[in-house]
C-alpha positions in Angstrom: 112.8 102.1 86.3 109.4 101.7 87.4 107.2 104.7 88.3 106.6 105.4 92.3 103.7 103.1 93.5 101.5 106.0 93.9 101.5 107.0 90.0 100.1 103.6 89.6 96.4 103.1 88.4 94.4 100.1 88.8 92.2 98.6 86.1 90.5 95.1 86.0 88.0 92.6 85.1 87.3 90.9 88.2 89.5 88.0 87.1 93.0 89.8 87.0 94.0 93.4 87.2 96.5 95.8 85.2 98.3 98.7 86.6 99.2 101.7 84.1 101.3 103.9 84.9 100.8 108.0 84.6 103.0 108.2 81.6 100.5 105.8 80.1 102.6 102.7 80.5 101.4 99.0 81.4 104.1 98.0 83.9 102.2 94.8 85.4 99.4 92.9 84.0 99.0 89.0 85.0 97.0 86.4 82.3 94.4 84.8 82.7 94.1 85.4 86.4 95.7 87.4 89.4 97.8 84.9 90.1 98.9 83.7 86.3 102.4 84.5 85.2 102.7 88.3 84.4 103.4 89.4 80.5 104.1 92.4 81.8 106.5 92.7 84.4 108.4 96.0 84.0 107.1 96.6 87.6 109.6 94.3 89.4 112.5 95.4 86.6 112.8 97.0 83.8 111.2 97.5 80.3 113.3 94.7 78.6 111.1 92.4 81.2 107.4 93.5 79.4 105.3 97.1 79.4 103.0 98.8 76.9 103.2 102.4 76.4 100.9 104.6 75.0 101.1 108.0 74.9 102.0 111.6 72.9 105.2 111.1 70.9 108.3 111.5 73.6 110.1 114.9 73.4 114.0 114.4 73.8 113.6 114.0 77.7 111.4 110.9 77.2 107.9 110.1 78.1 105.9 112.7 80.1 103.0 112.1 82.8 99.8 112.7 81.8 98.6 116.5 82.7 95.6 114.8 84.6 93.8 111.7 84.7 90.5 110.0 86.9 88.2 107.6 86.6 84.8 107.8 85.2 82.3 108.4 87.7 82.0 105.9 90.3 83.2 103.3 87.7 87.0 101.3 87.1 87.5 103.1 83.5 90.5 105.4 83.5 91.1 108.6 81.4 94.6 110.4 81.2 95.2 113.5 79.6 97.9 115.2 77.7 98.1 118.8 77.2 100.8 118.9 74.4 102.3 122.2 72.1 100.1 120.3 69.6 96.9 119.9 71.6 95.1 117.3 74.0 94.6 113.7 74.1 92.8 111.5 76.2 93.6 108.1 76.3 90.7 105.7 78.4 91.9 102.2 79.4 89.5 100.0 81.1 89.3 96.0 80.6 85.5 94.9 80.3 84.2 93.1 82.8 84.0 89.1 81.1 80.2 89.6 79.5 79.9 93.0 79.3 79.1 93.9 76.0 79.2 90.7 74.7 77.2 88.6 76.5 79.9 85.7 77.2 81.2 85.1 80.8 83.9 83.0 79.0 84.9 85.5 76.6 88.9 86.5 76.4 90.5 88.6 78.8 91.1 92.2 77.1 92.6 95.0 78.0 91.3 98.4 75.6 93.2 101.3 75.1 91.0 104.3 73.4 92.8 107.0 72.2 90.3 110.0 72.1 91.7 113.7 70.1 90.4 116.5 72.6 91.9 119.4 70.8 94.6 119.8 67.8 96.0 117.2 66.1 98.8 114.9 68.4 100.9 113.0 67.1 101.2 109.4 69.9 103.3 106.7 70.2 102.6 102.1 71.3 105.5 100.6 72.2 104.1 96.8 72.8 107.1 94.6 74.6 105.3 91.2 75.4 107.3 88.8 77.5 105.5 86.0 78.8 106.1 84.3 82.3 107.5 87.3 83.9 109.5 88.4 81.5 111.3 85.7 81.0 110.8 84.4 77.8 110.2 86.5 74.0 107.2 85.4 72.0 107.2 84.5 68.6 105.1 87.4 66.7 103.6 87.5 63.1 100.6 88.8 61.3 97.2 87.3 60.7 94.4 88.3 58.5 91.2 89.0 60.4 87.9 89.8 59.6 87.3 92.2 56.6 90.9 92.0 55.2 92.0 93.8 58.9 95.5 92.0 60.1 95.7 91.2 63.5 98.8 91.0 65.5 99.3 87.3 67.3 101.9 86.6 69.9 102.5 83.5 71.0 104.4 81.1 73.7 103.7 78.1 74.9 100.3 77.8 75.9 99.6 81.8 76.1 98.7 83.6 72.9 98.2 87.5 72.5 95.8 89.3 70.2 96.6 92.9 69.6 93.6 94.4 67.0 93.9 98.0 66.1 92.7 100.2 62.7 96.5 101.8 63.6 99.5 100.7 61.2 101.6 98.4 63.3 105.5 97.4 62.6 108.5 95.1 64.5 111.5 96.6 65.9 113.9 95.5 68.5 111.3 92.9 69.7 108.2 95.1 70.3 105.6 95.9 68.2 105.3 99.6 67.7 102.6 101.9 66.4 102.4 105.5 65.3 99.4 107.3 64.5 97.7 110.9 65.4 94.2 112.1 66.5 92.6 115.5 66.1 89.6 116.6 68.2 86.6 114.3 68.0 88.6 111.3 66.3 89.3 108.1 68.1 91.9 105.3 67.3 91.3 102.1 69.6 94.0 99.4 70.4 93.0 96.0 72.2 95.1 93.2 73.5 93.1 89.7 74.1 94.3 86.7 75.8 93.8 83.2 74.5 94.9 79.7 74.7 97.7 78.8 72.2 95.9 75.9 71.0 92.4 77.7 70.8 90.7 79.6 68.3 91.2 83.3 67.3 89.2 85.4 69.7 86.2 87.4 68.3 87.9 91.1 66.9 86.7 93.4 69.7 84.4 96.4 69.5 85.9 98.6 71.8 82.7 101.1 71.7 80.5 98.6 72.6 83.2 97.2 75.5 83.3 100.3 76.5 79.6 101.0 77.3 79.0 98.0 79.1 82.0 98.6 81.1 80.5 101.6 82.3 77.3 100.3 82.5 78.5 97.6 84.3 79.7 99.4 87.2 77.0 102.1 87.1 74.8 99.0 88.1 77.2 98.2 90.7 77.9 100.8 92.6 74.3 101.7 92.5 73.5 99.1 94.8 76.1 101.3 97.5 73.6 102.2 100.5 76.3 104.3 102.3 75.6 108.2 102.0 77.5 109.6 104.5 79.5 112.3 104.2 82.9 110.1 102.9 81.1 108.7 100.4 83.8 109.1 97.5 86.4 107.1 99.3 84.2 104.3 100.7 82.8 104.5 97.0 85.9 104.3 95.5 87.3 101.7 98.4 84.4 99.8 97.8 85.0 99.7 93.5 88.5 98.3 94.5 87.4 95.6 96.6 84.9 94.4 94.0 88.3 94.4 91.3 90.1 92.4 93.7 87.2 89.5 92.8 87.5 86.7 91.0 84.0 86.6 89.9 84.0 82.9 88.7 84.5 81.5 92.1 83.7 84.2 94.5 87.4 84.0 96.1 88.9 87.8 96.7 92.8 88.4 96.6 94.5 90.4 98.8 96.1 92.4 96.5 96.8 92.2 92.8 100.6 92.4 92.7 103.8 90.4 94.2 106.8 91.6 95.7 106.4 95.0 96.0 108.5 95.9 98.5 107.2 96.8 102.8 110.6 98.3 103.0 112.6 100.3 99.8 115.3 98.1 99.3 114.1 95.3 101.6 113.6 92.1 101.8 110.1 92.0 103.0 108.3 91.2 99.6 105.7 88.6 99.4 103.1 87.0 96.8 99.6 88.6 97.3 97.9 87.4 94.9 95.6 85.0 96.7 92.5 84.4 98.9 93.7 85.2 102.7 90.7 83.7 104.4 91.0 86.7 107.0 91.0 89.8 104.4 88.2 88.2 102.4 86.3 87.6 105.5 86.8 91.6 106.7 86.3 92.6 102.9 82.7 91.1 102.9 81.7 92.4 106.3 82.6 95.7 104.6 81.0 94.6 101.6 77.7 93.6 104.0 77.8 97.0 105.8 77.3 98.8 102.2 74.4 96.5 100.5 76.4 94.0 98.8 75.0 90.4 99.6 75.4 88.7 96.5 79.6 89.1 97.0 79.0 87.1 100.4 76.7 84.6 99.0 80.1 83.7 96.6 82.3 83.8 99.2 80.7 81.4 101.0 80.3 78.8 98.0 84.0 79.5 97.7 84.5 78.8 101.5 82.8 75.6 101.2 84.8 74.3 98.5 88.3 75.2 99.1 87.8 74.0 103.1 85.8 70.7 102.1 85.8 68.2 104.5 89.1 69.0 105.8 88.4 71.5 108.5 90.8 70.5 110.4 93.8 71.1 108.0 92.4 75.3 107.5 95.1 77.0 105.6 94.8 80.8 106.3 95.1 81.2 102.1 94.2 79.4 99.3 94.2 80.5 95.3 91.8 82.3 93.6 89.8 78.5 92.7 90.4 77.4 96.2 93.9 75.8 95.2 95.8 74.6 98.1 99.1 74.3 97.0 100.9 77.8 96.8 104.6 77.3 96.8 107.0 79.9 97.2 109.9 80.1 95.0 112.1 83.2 93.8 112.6 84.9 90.3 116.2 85.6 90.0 116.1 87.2 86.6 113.9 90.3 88.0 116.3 92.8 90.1 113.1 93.7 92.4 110.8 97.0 92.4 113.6 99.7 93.0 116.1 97.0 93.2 114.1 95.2 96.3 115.1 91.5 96.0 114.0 88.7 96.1 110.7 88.8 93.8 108.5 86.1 95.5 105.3 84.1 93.7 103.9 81.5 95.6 103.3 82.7 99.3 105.0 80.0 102.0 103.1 80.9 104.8 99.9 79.1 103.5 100.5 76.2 105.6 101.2 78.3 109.2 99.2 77.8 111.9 97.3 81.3 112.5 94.6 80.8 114.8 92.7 83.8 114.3 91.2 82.9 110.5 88.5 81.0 112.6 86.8 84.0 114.3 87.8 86.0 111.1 85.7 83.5 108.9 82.8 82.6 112.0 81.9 86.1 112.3 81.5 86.8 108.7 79.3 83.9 108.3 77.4 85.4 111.4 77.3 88.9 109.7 76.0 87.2 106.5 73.4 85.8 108.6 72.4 88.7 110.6 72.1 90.5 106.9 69.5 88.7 105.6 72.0 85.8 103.5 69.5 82.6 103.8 70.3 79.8 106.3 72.7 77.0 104.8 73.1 73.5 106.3 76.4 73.1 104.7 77.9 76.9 106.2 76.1 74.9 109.3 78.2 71.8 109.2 81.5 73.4 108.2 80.9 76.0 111.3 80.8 72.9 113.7 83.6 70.9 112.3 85.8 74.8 112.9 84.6 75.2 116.2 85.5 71.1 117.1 88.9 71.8 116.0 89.5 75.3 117.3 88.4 73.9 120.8 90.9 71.7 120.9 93.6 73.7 119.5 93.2 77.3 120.7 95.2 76.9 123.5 98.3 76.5 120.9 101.0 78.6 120.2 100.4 79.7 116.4 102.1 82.1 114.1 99.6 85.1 113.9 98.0 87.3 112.1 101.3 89.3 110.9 102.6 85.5 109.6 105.7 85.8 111.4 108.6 83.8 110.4 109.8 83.4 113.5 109.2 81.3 116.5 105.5 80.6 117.3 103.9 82.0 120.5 100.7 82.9 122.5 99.5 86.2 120.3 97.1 87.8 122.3 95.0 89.0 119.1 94.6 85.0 118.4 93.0 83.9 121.3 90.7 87.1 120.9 89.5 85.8 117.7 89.2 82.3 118.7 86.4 83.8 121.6 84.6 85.4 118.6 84.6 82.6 116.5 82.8 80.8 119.9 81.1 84.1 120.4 79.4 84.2 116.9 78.6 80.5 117.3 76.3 80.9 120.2 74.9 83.6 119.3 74.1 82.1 116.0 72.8 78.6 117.8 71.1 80.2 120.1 68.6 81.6 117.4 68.1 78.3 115.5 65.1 75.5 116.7 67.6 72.9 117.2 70.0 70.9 119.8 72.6 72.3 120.0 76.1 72.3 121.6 75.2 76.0 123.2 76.2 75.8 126.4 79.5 74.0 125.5 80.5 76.9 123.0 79.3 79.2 126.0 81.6 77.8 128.5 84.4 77.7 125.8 83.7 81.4 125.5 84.3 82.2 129.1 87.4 80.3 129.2 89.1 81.7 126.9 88.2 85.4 127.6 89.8 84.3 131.3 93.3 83.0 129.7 93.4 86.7 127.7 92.6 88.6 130.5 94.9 86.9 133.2 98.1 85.7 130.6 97.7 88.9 127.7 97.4 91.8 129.9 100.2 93.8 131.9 98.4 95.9 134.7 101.3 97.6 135.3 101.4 99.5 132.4 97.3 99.0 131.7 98.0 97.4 128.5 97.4 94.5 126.5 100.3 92.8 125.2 101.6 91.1 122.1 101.9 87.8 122.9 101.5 86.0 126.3 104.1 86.8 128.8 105.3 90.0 126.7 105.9 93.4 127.3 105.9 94.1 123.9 102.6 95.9 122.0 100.6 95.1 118.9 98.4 97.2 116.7 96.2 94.5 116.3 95.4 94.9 120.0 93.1 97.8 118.4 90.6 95.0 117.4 89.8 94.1 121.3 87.1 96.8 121.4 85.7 96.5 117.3 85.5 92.7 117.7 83.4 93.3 121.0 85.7 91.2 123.5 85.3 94.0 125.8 83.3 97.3 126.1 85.4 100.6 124.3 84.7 102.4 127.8 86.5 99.6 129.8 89.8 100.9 131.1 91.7 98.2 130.0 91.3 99.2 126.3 91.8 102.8 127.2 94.7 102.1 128.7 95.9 99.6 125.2 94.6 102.6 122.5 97.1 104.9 124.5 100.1 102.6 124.7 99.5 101.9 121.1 100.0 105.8 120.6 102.7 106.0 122.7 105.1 103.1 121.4 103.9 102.3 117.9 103.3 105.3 116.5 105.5 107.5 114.0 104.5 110.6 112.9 100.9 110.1 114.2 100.7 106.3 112.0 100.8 103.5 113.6 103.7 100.1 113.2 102.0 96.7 113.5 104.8 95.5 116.2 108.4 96.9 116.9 111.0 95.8 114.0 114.6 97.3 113.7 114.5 100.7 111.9 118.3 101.2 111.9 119.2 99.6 108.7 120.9 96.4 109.7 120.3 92.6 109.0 119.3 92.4 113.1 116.0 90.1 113.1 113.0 91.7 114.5 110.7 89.7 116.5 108.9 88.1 113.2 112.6 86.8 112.1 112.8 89.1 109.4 116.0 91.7 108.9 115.4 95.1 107.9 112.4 97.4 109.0 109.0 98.6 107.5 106.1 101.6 106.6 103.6 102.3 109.2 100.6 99.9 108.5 97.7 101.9 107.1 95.0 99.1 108.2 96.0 99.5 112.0 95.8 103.4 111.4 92.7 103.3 110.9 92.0 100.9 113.5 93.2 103.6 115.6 91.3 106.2 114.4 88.2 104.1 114.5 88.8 103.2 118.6 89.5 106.6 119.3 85.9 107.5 117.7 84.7 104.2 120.0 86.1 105.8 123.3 84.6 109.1 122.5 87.9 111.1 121.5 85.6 111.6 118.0 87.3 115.1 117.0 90.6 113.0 117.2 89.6 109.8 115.4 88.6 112.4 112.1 91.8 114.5 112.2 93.7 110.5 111.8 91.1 109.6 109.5 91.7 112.3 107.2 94.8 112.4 107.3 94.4 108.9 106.2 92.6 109.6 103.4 95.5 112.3 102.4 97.7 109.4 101.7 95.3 108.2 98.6 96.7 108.9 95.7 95.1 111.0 92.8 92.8 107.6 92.3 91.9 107.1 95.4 93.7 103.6 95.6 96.0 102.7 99.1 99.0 100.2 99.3 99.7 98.3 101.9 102.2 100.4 104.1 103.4 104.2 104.0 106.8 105.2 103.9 107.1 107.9 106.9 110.8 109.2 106.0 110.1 109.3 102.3 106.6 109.9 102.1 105.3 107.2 99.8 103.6 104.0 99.7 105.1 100.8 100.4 103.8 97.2 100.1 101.5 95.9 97.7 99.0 97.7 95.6 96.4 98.5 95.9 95.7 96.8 98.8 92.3 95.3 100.1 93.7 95.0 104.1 94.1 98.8 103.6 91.1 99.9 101.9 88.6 97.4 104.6 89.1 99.5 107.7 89.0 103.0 105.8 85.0 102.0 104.8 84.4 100.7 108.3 86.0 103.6 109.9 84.0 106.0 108.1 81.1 104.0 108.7 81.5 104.0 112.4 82.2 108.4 112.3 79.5 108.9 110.1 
């Protein structure tokens, strides 16, 4: 079974991501991209469906977790450590960024395992099980001669081939490739796996010294650039390292998380696909990414904006793939049981083509922010911002599905028609600084209008509340966003009177629910026509914590905050959801929606 989400590390390239697990086990690890059929998917089953372990030799109860394990500095390289009767071992597992340390942006995708002898002599253990397109199907596997007389290991299937180079003796047995070597202090045995095209050439043998110190390199530049030194500064770091591994770097688009199906509720049916560019977390990830000195992240973004919207503003799909793919059909996996037996596993995501209104003031007031930053003026980010705000003025009045992509019957959400006023709230304040006719006052008006529907059809005086949808009684946590988005001033009592409803009826155990859903156990739909219940949402916990700082209750909004940052794990990574009753995380992982609010929040209490 797979481990608990929690002992679950995150490595990457910035084109697709592996998780390795504290017992030094590869249980998920997609190829080429995020989004690319996993050859590793003993996350959502079982070892039979594809995991590489490497660690000490196994005593007779199995695999141990490493004693301890961290990354380097403020970098993506991870080291675990073993303290066995026969000594410690570190192992460091990173996967070098494309042209680090080799000076190709095209160069294969590889993952490098460095087994490093601390003390002693141990004795360790590869157990390679490679099953392509999720498992499902067993490559064929045979030796090849490499460069100086040195075999390499080649797995292919279909169009994927596998590269597996190591100075370790390597051998077959019950479809996996094993290896068995040992390492006294100072000596190091490296293992990497490449990916290429079937039909390509060899890749280059890899030098996993050199790999390794542009890796680090890499991110030392990176994180340099971090202009936040407040007194959180390991977790924004470390938030901020995560959002940058959730990049594809060749196009600039940012998925939401790296994994699929991992489960909102254990057991549940709530398991979706999140391996694509949401339009509304990569707009929130770059205003974080803004806030901390990162431009050139935004200046991708919007290239990638402009070419997965083209000319067809008025068909917006809240998501798109990582190349701006529109197409992202959802379809099931029968032959994977599910993390902890959580059916179905999902890829594909079928709420690409709902109607979610808000994405336009999520993606207008990142191109405002990028603005007010110091990105340069762009007559195409121009154009495309008038052709949203034509459509959105003739459509915001509609009944959409939401930012919590309900499947369920569409209504008036309250948090929709908020973003649709910023979208024509960052509009004229962005025309009003350009020499140039413009539709100002039109926008303007717009504005007003719809900042009268909220207030008159969202808002229940009687209990001094905003409400989920219009003509509810009913609460949301993205209500939370009224004061952060600037639709009205934190001191007004109306959103007093909404943080303190929020605490009342959506919170559990001090975290806060996105919207009521059974929590009883039955197949009853919830509002969002789902069965079954879910974690507290760690993105609209700190949205709490951050309007609490906003309305001045400041000692309160950094008692939530840290306990926020209690639910990291060792790594300092968040899923999507927490699990009050069990105390673990939920949802996908790790998870950008989740990592966003924890750098603004400690932006706005620093």
């Amino acid at each position: 079974m797979a481990a608990l989400i929690e002992d679950y590390a995150l490595i990457g390239d910035m084109q697709t991501a592996a998780l390795v697990a504290r017992d030094g086990s590869v249980d998920w690890f997609c190829l080429p991209r995020f989004d690319s059929p996993a050859v590793f998917a003993g996350l959502l089953g079982g070892e039979e469906h594809g995991f590489w372990r490497l660690a000490p030799v196994a005593g007779a109860l199995g695999p141990t977790p490493a004693t301890r394990r961290r990354y380097r500095g403020e970098s993506l390289v991870l080291e675990s450590e073993w303290d066995t009767p026969e000594g410690t071992v570190r192992l460091i597992d990173f996967m070098p960024p494309r042209d680090a340390g080799r000076g190709r942006p095209d160069a294969a995708p590889t993952l490098v395992r460095i087994v490093e002898g601390v003390s002693g002599r141990v004795r360790m253990s590869s157990a390679l099980r490679m099953r392509f397109s999720y498992g499902r199907i067993v490559p064929w596997v045979q030796r090849e001669q490499g460069p100086g007389g040195r075999d390499r290991v080649v797995a292919v299937a279909g169009p994927d081939a596998l590269w597996l180079d190591t100075d370790a003796d390597t051998y077959g047995s019950d479809l996996t490739t094993h290896a068995a070597f040992s390492v006294a202090a100072g000596e190091r045995v490296a293992l990497a796996l490449s990916w290429q095209p079937s039909h390509g050439d060899a890749p280059p043998r890899p030098d996993p010294a050199a790999l390794l110190a542009g890796t680090e390199s890499f991110w030392a530049r990176w994180t340099g650039q971090c202009t936040y030194l407040g007194p959180y500064r390991e977790a924004v770091v470390r938030s901020l390292i995560t959002l940058k591994a959730l990049t594809y770097a060749p196009t600039g688009g940012i998925v939401a998380a790296p994994t699929t199906s991992l489960p909102e509720e254990i057991g549940g049916v709530r398991n979706w696909d999140y391996r694509y560019t949401w339009l509304r977390d990569a707009a929130i990830t770059l205003s974080s990414l803004l806030r901390t000195g990162y431009r050139e992240e935004a200046r991708a973004w919007r290239e990638w904006l402009l070419r997965a919207v083209a000319g067809d503003a008025q068909n917006l799909q809240i998501m798109y793939g990582v190349a701006g793919e529109r197409e992202l059909a959802e379809s099931e996996l029968p032959w994977l049981p599910g993390y902890e037996k959580s059916g179905p596993v999902r890829i594909g995501n079928g709420a690409a083509h709902q109607l979610q209104l808000d994405v336009y003031g999520e993606v207008v007031d990142a191109l405002w922010l990028g603005q007010t930053s110091g990105l340069s003026r762009d007559d195409s980010t121009h154009i495309l911002q008038m052709k949203l705000m034509n459509h959105l003025e003739s459509h915001w009045r509609e009944p959409d599905e939401g930012i919590w992509e309900v499947r369920g019957p569409r209504r008036h959400f309250v948090h929709s028609k908020v973003m649709a006023w910023v979208a024509a709230d960052r509009t004229v304040r962005r025309l009003s600084r350009l020499p140039l006719e413009s539709p100002v006052r039109r926008w303007r008006a717009l504005r007003d209008e719809i900042h009268r529907d909220v207030c008159a059809h969202g808002y229940d005086p009687d209990r001094n509340t905003f409400t989920q949808y219009y003509g509810s009684r009913e609460l949301d946590a993205s209500l939370l966003l009224i004061p952060q988005m600037g639709f009205l001033p934190p001191d007004d009592p109306r959103v007093v009177g909404t943080v303190e409803a929020v605490q009342r009826e959506l919170c559990d155990d001090g975290f806060v629910r996105r919207y009521p859903v059974p929590d009883d156990g039955s197949d009853t739909l919830g509002g969002d026509g789902l069965p079954g219940g879910e974690g507290v949402f760690l993105a609209c916990s700190f949205w709490l914590a951050h309007d609490l700082a906003l309305i001045g209750r400041t000692d309160e909004a950094r008692k939530l905050f840290e306990r926020l940052l209690a639910l990291r794990t060792d790594l300092g990574l968040l899923a999507e959801e927490w699990d009050t009753r069990r105390g673990r995380l939920v949802g996908n992982f790790p998870q950008a929606f989740s990592h966003v609010p924890l750098i603004d929040t400690a932006l706005r209490l620093s």
